[in-house]
N, CA, C and O atoms as a MOPAC input file, in Angstrom:
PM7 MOZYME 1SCF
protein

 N     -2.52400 1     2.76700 1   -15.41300 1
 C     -2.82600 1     1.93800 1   -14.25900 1
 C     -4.28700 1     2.15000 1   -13.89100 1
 O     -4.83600 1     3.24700 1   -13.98800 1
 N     -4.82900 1     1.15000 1   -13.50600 1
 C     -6.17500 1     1.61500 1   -12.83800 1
 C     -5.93200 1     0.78200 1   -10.99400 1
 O     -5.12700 1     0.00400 1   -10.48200 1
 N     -7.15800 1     1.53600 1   -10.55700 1
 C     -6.93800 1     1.38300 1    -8.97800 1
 C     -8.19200 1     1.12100 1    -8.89300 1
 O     -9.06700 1     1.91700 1    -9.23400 1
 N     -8.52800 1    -0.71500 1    -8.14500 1
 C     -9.73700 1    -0.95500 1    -7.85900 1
 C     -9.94100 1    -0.73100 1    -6.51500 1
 O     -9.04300 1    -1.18700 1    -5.80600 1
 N    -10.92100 1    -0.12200 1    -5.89100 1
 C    -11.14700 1    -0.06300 1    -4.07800 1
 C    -12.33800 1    -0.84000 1    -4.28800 1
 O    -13.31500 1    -0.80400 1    -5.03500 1
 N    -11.92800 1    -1.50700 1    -3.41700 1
 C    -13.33900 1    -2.61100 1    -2.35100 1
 C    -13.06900 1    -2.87600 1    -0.84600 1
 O    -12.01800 1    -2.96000 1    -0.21000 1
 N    -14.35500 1    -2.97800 1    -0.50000 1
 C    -14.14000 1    -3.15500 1     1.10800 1
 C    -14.30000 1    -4.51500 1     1.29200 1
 O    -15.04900 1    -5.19400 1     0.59000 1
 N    -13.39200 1    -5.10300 1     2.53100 1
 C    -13.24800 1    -6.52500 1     2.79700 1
 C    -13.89200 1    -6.43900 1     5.05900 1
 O    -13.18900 1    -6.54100 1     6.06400 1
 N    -14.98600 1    -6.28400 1     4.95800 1
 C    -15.50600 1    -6.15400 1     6.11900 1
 C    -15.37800 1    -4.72900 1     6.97300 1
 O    -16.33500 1    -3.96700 1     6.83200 1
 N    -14.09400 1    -4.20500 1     8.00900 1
 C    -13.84400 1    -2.62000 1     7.82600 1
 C    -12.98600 1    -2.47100 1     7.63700 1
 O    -12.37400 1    -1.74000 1     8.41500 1
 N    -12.05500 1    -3.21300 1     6.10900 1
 C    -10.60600 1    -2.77500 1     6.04600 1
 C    -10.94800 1    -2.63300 1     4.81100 1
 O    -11.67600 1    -3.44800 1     4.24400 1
 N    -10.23500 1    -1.08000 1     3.97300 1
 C    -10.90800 1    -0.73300 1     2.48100 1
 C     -9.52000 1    -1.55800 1     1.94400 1
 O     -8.68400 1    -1.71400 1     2.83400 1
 N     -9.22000 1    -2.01500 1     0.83600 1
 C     -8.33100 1    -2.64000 1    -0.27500 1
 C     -8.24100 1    -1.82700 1    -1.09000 1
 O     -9.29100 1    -1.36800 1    -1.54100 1
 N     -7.19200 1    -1.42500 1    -1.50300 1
 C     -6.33400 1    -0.93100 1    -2.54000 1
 C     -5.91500 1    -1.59100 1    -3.66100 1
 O     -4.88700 1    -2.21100 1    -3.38900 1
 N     -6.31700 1    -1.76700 1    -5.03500 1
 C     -5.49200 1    -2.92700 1    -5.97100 1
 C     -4.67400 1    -2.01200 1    -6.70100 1
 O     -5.63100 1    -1.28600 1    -6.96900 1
 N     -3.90500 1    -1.54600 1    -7.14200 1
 C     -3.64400 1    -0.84900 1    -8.41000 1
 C     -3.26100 1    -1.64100 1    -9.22900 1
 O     -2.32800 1    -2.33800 1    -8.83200 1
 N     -3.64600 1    -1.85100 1   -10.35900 1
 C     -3.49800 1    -2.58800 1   -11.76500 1
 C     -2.52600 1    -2.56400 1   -12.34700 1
 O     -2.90400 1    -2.94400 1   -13.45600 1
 N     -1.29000 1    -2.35300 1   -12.43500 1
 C     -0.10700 1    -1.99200 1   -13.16700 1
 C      1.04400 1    -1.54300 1   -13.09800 1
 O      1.59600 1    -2.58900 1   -13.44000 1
 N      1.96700 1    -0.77000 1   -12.92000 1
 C      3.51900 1    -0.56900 1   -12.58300 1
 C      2.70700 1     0.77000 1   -11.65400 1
 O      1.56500 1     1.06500 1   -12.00600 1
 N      3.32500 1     1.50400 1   -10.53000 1
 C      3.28900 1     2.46300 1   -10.21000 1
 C      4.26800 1     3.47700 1   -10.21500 1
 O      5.23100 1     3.64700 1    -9.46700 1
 N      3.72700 1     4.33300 1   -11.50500 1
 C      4.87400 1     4.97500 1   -11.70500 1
 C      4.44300 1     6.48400 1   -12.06300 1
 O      3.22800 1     6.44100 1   -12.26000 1
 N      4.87100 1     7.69000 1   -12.21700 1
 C      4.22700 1     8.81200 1   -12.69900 1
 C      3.27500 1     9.35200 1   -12.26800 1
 O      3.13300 1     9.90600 1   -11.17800 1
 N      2.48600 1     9.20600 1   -13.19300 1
 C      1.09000 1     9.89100 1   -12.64800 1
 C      0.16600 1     9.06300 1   -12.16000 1
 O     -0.63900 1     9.49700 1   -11.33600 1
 N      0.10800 1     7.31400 1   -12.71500 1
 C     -0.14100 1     6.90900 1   -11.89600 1
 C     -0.13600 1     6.83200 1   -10.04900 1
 O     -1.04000 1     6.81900 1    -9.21400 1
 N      1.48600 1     6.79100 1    -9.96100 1
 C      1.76300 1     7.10700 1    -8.37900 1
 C      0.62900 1     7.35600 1    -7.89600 1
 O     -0.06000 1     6.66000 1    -7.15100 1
 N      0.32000 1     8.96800 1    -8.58500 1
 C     -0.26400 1    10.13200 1    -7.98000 1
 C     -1.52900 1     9.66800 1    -7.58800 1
 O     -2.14400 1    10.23400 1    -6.68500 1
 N     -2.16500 1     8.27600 1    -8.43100 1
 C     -3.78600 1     8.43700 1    -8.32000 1
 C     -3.89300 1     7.18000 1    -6.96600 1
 O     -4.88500 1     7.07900 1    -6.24500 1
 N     -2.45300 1     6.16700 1    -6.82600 1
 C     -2.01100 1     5.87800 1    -5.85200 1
 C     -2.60800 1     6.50000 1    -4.25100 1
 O     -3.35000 1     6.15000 1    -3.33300 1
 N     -1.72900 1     7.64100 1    -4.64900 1
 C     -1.39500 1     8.56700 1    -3.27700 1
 C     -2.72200 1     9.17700 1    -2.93500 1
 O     -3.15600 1     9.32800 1    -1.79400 1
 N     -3.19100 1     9.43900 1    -3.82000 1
 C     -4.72100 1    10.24600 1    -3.59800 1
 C     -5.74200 1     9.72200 1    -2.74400 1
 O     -6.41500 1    10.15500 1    -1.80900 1
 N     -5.55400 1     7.83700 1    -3.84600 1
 C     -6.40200 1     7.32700 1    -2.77100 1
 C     -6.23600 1     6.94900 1    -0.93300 1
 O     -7.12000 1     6.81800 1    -0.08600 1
 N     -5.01400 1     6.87300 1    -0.83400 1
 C     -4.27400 1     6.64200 1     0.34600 1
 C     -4.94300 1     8.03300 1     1.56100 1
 O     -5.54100 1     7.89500 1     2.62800 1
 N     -4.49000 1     9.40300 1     0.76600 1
 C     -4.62200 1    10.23800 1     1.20400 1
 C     -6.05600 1    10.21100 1     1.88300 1
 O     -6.31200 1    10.34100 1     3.08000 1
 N     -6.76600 1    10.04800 1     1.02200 1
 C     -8.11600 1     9.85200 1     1.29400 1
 C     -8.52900 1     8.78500 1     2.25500 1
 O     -9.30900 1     9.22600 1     3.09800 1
 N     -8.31800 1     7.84000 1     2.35400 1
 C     -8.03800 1     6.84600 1     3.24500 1
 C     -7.68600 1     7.51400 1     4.68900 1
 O     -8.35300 1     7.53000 1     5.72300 1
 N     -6.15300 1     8.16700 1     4.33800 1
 C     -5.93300 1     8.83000 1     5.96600 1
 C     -6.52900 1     9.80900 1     6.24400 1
 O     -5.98000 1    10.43800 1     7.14900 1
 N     -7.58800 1    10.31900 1     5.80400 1
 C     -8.17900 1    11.33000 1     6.25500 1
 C     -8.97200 1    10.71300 1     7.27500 1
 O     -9.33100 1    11.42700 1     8.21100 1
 N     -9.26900 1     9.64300 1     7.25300 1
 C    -10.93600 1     9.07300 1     8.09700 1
 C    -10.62800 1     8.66800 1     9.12500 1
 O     -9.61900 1     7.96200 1     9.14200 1
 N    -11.26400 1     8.89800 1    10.27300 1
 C    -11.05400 1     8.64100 1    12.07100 1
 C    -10.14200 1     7.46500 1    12.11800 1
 O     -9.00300 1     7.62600 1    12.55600 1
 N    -10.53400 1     6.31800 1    11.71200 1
 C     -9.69000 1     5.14000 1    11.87300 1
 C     -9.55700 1     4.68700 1    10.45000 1
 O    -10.47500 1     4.20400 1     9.78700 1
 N     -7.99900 1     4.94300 1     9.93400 1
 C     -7.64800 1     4.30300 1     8.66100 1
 C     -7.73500 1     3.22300 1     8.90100 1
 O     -7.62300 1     3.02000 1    10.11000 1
 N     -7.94400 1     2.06000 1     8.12100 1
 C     -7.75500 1     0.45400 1     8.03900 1
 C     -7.97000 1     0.16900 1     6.32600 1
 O     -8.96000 1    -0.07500 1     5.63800 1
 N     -6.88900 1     0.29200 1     6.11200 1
 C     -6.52200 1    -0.02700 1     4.50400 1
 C     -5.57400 1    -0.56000 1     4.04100 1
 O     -4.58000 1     0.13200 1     4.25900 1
 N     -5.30200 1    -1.62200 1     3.39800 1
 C     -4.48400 1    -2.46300 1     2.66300 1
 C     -4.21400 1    -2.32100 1     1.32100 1
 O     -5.02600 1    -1.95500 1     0.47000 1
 N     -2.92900 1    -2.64900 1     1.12400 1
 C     -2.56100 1    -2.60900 1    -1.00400 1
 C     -2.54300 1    -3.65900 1    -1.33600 1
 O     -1.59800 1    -4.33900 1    -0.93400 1
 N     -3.26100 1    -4.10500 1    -1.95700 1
 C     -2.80500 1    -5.32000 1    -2.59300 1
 C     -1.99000 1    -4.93100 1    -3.81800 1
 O     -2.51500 1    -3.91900 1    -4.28200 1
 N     -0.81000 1    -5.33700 1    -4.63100 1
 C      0.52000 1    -5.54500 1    -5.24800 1
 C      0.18200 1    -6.58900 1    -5.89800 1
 O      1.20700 1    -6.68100 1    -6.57300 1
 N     -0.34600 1    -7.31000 1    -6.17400 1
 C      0.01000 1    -8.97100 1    -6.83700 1
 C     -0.39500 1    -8.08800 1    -8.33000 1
 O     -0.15100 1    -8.88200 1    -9.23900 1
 N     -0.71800 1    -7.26800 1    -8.70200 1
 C     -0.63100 1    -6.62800 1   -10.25000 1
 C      0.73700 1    -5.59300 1   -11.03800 1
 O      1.02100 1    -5.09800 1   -12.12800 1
 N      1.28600 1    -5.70800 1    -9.60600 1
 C      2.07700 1    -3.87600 1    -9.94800 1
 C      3.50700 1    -5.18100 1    -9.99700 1
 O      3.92800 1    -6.07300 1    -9.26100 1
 N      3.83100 1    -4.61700 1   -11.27800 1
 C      4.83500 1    -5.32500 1   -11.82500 1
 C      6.24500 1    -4.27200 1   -11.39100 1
 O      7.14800 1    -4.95800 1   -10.91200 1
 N      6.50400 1    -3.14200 1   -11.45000 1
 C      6.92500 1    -2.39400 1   -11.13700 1
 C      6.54000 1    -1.02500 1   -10.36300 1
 O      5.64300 1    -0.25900 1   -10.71400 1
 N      7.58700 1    -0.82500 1    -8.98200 1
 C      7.32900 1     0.84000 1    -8.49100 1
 C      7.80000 1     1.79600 1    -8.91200 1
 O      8.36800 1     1.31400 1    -9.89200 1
 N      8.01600 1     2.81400 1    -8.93700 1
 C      9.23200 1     3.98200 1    -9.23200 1
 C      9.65800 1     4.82900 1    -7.84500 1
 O      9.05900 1     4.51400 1    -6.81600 1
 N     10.25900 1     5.46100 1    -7.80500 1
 C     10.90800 1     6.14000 1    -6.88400 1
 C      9.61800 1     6.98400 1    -6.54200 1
 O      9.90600 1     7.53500 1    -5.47900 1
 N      8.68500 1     7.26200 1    -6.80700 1
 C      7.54500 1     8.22900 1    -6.53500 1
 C      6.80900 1     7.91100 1    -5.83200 1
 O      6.47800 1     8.50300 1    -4.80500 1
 N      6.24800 1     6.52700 1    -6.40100 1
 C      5.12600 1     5.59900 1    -5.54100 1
 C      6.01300 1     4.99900 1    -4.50100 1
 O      5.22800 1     4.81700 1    -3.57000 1
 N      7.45500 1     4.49000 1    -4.02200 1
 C      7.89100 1     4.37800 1    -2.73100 1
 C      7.54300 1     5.46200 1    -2.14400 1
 O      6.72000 1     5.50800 1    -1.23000 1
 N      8.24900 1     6.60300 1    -2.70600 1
 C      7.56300 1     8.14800 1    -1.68900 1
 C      5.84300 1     7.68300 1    -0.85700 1
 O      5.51700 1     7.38400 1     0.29200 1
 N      5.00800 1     7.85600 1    -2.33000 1
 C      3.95500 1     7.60300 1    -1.43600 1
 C      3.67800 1     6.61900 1    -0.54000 1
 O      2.87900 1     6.81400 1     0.37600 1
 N      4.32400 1     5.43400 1    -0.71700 1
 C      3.70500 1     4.49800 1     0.21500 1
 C      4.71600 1     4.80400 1     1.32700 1
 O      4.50100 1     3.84600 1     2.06900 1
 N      5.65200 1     5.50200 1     1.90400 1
 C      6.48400 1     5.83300 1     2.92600 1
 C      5.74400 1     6.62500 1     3.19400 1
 O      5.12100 1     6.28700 1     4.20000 1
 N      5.36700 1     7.82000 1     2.71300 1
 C      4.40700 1     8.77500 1     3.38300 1
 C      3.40800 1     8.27600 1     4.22700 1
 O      3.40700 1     8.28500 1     5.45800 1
 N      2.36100 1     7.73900 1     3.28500 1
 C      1.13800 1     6.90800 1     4.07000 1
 C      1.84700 1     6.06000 1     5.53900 1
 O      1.43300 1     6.11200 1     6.69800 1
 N      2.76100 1     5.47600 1     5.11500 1
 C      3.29300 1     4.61000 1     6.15800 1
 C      3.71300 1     5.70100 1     7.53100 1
 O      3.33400 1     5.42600 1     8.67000 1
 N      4.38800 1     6.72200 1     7.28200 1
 C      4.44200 1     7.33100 1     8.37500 1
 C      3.79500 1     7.76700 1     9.13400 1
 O      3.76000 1     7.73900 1    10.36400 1
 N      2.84100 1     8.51500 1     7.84600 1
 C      1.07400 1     9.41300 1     8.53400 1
 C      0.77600 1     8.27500 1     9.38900 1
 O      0.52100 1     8.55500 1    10.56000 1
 N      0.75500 1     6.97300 1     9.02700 1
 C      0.13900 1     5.69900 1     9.84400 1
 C      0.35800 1     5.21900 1    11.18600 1
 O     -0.34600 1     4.73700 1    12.07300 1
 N      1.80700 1     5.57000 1    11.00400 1
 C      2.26300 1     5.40100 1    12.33400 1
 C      2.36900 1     6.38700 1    13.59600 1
 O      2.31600 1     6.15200 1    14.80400 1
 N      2.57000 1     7.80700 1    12.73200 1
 C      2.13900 1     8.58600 1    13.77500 1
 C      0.37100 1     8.77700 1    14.44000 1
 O     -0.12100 1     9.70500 1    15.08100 1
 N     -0.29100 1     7.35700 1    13.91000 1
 C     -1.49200 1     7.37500 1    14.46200 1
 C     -1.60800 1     5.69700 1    14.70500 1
 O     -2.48300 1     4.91600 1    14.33000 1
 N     -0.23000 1     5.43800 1    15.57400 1
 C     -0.37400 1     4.00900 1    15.81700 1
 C     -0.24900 1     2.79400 1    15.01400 1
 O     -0.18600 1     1.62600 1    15.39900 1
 N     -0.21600 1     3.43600 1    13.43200 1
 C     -0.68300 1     1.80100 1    12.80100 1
 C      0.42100 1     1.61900 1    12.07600 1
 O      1.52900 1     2.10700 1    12.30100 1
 N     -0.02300 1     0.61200 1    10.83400 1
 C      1.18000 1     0.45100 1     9.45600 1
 C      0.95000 1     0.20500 1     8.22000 1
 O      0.15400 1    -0.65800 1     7.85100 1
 N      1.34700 1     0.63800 1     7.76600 1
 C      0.62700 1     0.55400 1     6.19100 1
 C      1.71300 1    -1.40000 1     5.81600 1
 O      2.83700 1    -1.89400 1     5.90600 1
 N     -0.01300 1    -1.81600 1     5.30900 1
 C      0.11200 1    -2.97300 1     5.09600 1
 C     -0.08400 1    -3.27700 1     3.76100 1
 O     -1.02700 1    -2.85900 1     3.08900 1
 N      0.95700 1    -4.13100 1     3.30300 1
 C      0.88400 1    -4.37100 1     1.78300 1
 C      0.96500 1    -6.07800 1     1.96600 1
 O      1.34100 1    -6.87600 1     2.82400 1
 N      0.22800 1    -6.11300 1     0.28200 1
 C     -0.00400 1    -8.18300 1     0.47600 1
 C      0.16500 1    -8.35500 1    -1.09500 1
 O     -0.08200 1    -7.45500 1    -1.89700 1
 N      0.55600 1    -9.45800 1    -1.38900 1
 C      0.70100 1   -10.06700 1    -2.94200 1
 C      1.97500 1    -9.28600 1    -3.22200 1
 O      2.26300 1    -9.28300 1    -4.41900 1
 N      2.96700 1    -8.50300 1    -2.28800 1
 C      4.21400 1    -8.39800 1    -3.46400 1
 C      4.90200 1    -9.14800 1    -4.51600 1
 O      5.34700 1   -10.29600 1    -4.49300 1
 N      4.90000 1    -8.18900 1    -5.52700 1
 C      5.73700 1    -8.98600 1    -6.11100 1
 C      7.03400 1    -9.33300 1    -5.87400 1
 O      7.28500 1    -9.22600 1    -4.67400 1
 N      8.07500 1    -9.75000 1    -6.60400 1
 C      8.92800 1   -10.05800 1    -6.37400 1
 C     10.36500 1    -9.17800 1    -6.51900 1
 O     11.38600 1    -9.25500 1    -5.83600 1
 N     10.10700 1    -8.47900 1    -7.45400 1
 C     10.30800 1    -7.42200 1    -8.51200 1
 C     10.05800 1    -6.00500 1    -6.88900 1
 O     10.82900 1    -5.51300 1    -6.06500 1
 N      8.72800 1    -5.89100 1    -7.15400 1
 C      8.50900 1    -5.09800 1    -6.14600 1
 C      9.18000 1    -4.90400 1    -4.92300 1
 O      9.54400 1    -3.77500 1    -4.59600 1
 N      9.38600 1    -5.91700 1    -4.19500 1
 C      9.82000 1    -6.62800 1    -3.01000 1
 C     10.99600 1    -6.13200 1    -2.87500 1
 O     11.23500 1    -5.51600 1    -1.83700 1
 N     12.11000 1    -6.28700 1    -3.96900 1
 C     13.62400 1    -6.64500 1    -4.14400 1
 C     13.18900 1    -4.77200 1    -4.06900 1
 O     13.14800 1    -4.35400 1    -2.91200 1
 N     12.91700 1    -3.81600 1    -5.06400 1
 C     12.59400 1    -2.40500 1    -4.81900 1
 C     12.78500 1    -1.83500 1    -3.84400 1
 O     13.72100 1    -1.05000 1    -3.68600 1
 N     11.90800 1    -2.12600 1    -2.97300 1
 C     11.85200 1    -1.66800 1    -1.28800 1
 C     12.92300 1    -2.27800 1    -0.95200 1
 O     13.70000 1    -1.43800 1    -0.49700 1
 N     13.35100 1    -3.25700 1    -0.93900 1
 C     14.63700 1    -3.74000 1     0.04400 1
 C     15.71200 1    -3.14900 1    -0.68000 1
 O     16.48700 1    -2.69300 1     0.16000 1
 N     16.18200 1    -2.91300 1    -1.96200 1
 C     17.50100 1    -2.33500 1    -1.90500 1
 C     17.11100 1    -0.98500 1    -1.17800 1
 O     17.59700 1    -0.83700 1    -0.05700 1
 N     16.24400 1     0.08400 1    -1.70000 1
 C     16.41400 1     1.61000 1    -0.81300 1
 C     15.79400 1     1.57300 1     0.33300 1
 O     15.33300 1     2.58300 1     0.86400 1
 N     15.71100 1     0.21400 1     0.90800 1
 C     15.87800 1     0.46000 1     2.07600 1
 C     14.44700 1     0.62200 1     2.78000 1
 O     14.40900 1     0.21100 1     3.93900 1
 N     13.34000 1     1.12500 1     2.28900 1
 C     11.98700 1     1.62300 1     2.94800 1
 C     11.50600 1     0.43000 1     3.29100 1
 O     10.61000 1     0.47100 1     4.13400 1
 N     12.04100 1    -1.35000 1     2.62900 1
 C     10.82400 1    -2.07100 1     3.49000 1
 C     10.36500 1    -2.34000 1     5.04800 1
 O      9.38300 1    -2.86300 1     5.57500 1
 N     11.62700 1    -1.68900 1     5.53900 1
 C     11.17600 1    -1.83000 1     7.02600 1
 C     10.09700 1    -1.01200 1     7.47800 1
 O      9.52100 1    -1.16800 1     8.55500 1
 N      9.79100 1     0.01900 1     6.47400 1
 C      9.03500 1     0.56600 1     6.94200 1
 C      7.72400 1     0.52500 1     6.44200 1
 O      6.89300 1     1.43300 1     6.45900 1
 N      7.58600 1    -0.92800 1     5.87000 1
 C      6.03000 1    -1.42200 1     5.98900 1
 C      5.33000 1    -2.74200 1     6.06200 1
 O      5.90400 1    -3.44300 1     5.22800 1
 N      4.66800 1    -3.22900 1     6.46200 1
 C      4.38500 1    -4.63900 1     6.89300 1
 C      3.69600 1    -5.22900 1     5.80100 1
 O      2.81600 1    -4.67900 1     5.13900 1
 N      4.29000 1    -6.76200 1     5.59300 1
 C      3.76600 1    -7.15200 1     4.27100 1
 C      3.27300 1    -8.82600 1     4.62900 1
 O      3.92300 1    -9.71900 1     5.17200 1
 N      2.07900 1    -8.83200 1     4.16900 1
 C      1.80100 1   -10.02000 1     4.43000 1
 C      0.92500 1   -11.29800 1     2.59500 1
 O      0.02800 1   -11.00900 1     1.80300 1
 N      1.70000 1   -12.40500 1     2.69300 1
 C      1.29700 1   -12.94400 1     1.34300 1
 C      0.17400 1   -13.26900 1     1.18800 1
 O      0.10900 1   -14.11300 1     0.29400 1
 N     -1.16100 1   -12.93100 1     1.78200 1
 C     -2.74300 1   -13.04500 1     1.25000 1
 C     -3.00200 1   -11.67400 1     1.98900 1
 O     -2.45400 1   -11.05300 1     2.90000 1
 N     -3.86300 1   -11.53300 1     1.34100 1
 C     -5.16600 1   -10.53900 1     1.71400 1
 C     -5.89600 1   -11.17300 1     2.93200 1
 O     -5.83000 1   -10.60100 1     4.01900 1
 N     -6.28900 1   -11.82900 1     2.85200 1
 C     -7.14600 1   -12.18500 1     4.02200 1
 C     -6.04700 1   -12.11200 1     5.16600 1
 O     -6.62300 1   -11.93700 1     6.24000 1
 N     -4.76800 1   -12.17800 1     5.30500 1
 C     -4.09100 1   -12.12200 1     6.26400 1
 C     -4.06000 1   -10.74300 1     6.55300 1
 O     -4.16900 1   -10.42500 1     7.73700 1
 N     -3.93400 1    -9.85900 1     5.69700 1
 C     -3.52800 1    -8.66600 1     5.87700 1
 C     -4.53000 1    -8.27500 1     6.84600 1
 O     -4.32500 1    -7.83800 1     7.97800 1
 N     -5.98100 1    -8.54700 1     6.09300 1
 C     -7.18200 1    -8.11800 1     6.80200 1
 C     -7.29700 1    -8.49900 1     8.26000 1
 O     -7.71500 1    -7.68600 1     9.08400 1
 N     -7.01500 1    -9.45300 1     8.51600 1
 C     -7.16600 1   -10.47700 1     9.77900 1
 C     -5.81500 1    -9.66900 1    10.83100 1
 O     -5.77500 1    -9.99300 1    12.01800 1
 N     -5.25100 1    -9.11000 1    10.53400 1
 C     -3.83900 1    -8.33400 1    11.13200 1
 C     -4.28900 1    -7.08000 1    12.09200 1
 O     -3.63500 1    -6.60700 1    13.02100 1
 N     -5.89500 1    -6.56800 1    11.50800 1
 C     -6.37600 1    -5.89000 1    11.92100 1
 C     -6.96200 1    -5.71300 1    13.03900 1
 O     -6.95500 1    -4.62500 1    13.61300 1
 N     -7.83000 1    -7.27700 1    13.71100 1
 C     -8.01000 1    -7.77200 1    14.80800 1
 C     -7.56000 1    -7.97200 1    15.58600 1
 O     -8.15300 1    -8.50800 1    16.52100 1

Protein backbone atom coordinates (compact mmCIF):
# COMPACT_ATOMS: atom_id res chain seq x y z
CA UNK A 1 0.00 0.00 0.00
CA UNK A 2 1.28 3.41 -0.26
CA UNK A 3 -0.19 6.49 1.71
CA UNK A 4 -0.33 9.85 -0.09
CA UNK A 5 -0.67 13.04 2.50
CA UNK A 6 -1.62 16.41 1.07
CA UNK A 7 -3.07 19.34 2.55
CA UNK A 8 -6.48 20.68 1.28
CA UNK A 9 -6.37 24.33 2.99
CA UNK A 10 -6.10 23.28 7.11
CA UNK A 11 -7.43 19.85 6.76
CA UNK A 12 -4.32 17.25 6.05
CA UNK A 13 -5.83 14.13 3.62
CA UNK A 14 -5.01 10.79 4.05
CA UNK A 15 -5.14 8.52 0.69
CA UNK A 16 -3.92 5.07 1.25
CA UNK A 17 -3.48 3.28 -2.06
CA UNK A 18 -4.64 -0.22 -1.57
CA UNK A 19 -6.38 -2.84 0.80
CA UNK A 20 -5.51 -1.96 4.45
CA UNK A 21 -4.31 -4.73 5.84
CA UNK A 22 -1.10 -5.92 7.95
CA UNK A 23 1.54 -3.91 7.97
CA UNK A 24 0.17 -1.75 5.87
CA UNK A 25 -2.59 -0.92 8.65
CA UNK A 26 0.36 -0.01 10.63
CA UNK A 27 1.75 2.76 8.23
CA UNK A 28 -2.10 3.74 8.27
CA UNK A 29 -2.08 4.23 12.02
CA UNK A 30 1.22 5.97 12.21
CA UNK A 31 0.14 8.49 10.08
CA UNK A 32 -3.11 9.13 12.02
CA UNK A 33 -1.11 8.98 15.15
CA UNK A 34 0.85 11.66 14.00
CA UNK A 35 -1.94 13.65 12.95
CA UNK A 36 -3.37 13.34 16.64
CA UNK A 37 -0.55 14.48 18.10
CA UNK A 38 -1.02 18.25 16.81
CA UNK A 39 -3.07 20.99 18.86
CA UNK A 40 -5.98 20.81 16.48
CA UNK A 41 -6.28 17.51 14.43
CA UNK A 42 -8.25 18.21 11.14
CA UNK A 43 -7.66 15.19 8.95
CA UNK A 44 -9.58 13.19 6.54
CA UNK A 45 -9.17 9.50 4.71
CA UNK A 46 -9.91 9.38 1.64
CA UNK A 47 -10.92 5.34 0.73
CA UNK A 48 -11.92 5.61 -2.93
CA UNK A 49 -8.48 3.26 -3.42
CA UNK A 50 -8.70 0.77 -0.46
CA UNK A 51 -10.46 -2.03 -1.97
CA UNK A 52 -10.35 -3.88 1.20
CA UNK A 53 -9.90 -3.34 5.34
CA UNK A 54 -8.87 -6.02 7.74
CA UNK A 55 -9.74 -6.31 11.22
CA UNK A 56 -6.49 -4.21 12.12
CA UNK A 57 -6.99 -1.13 10.12
CA UNK A 58 -10.83 -1.00 11.63
CA UNK A 59 -8.83 -1.11 15.01
CA UNK A 60 -6.97 1.80 13.81
CA UNK A 61 -9.46 3.87 12.42
CA UNK A 62 -11.71 3.24 15.79
CA UNK A 63 -8.82 4.25 17.73
CA UNK A 64 -8.17 7.54 15.90
CA UNK A 65 -11.93 7.93 16.00
CA UNK A 66 -12.07 7.80 19.69
CA UNK A 67 -8.72 9.78 20.47
CA UNK A 68 -10.99 12.28 18.23
CA UNK A 69 -13.70 12.42 20.08
CA UNK A 70 -12.37 12.58 23.31
CA UNK A 71 -11.10 15.96 21.87
CA UNK A 72 -14.49 16.92 20.46
CA UNK A 73 -14.21 15.80 16.89
CA UNK A 74 -14.65 12.68 14.33
CA UNK A 75 -12.69 10.96 12.28
CA UNK A 76 -13.98 11.57 8.84
CA UNK A 77 -13.76 9.26 5.98
CA UNK A 78 -14.88 10.08 2.09
CA UNK A 79 -14.86 7.89 -1.21
CA UNK A 80 -15.86 4.58 0.64
CA UNK A 81 -15.95 1.94 -1.01
CA UNK A 82 -18.52 -0.24 -1.14
CA UNK A 83 -16.80 -3.30 -0.10
CA UNK A 84 -15.35 -1.11 2.61
CA UNK A 85 -18.60 0.36 3.71
CA UNK A 86 -20.52 -3.11 4.01
CA UNK A 87 -16.97 -3.93 6.51
CA UNK A 88 -17.71 -1.33 9.01
CA UNK A 89 -21.38 -1.93 8.99
CA UNK A 90 -21.45 -5.62 9.61
CA UNK A 91 -18.88 -5.19 12.95
CA UNK A 92 -20.59 -2.65 13.70
CA UNK A 93 -17.80 0.41 14.09
CA UNK A 94 -19.55 2.58 11.34
CA UNK A 95 -21.29 4.52 13.76
CA UNK A 96 -18.43 5.37 14.95
CA UNK A 97 -17.26 7.46 12.09
CA UNK A 98 -18.58 10.08 9.80
CA UNK A 99 -18.46 9.52 6.16
CA UNK A 100 -19.01 11.80 3.59
CA UNK A 101 -19.01 10.97 -0.61
CA UNK A 102 -16.43 13.85 -1.80
CA UNK A 103 -13.58 15.23 -0.27
CA UNK A 104 -14.39 18.57 -0.62
CA UNK A 105 -17.37 17.78 1.58
CA UNK A 106 -15.46 16.21 4.09
CA UNK A 107 -13.22 19.29 4.11
CA UNK A 108 -16.06 21.81 4.15
CA UNK A 109 -17.53 19.71 7.45
CA UNK A 110 -14.80 21.39 9.10
CA UNK A 111 -16.25 24.91 9.01
Amino acid sequence: MSLEEKRVGTVDVLTPGGPIVDEDAEELIAAMTEKLEQPNPRFVVSMGKVAYIDSRGIEGLVDSSVKLQERGGRLRLTDVTSTCREVLELTGQAKRLDFFDTLQDAVRSFL
